[in-house]
C-alpha positions, 0 to 999 in steps of 0.5 A, a space after each residue: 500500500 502506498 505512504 500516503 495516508 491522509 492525515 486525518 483534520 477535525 473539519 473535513 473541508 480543510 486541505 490536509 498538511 500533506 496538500 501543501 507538501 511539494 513531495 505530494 506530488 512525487 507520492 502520487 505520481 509514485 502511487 500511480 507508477 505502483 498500481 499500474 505498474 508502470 515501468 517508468 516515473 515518467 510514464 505515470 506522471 505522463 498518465 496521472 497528468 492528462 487523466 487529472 486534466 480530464 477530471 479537473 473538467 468533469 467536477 465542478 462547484 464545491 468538489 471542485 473546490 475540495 478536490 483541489 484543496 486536498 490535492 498535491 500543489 501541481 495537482 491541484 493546478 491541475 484540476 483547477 486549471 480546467 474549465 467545467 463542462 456544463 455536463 459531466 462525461 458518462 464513465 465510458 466516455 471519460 475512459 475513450 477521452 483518456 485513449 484518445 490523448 494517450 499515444 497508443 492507448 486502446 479501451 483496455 489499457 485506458 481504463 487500466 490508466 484511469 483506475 491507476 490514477 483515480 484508484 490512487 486519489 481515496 487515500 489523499 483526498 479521503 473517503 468522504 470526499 471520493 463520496 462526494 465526487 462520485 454522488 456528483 459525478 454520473 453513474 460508473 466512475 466508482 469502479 474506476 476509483 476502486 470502489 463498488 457501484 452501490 448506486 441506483 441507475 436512474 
């Protein structure tokens, strides 16, 4: 398991130490090269890049906000740095976007690339806010964030 652990705040809106440390980065990108056993740094952060990029677009008012706070400086820049769509990408379509940016990328290793880096997100920006997220984001992205789907389809 990675070295990540969140520190764990009274008030669960407030950016935890770890956000503000320039080695947070480095950890994430570290967490994504082990789950998806990329071979290289690299490789990972090349991944974790575009697949936060595209989040950072799909998450909007206050997650957006908590999102960023929790987030490593680079990225939470990010993130922030997206402009929100007016309507979030179903799961399916988030995972095709991804592919579509990475150079050789198929369905498979796409889905691969976003569960490494949103499968890494839980354990720094805790479990309420992966909660949040995944009740403002449409149905499907739990499985890419490591979680079970308990939502009902509406």
């Amino acid at each position: 398991m990675s070295t990540m652990m969140p520190e764990r705040n009274s008030t669960e809106g407030e950016p935890r130490p770890e956000a503000a440390d320039h080695g947070g980065w480095s950890r994430l990108v570290e967490s994504v090269r082990e789950s998806g056993q990329y071979a290289t740094r690299h490789e990972a952060e090349r991944v974790t890049r575009i697949v936060l990029s595209l989040l950072g677009a799909q998450v909007t008012g206050d997650e957006r906000v908590a999102l960023a706070g929790r987030l490593p400086d680079e990225a939470a820049r990010l993130v922030a740095a997206q402009i929100p769509v007016a309507q979030p990408l179903t799961a399916p379509r988030f995972v095709d976007s991804v592919a579509a940016r990475v150079e050789g990328a198929t369905p498979a290793t796409a889905r691969w690339d976003v569960s490494s880096v949103l499968g890494s997100l839980p354990p720094v920006i805790g479990n309420g806010l992966t909660s949040r997220l995944l009740l403002a984001l449409p149905h499907g992205y739990a499985l890419l964030f490591g979680r079970a789907d308990l939502r009902r389809r509406t």
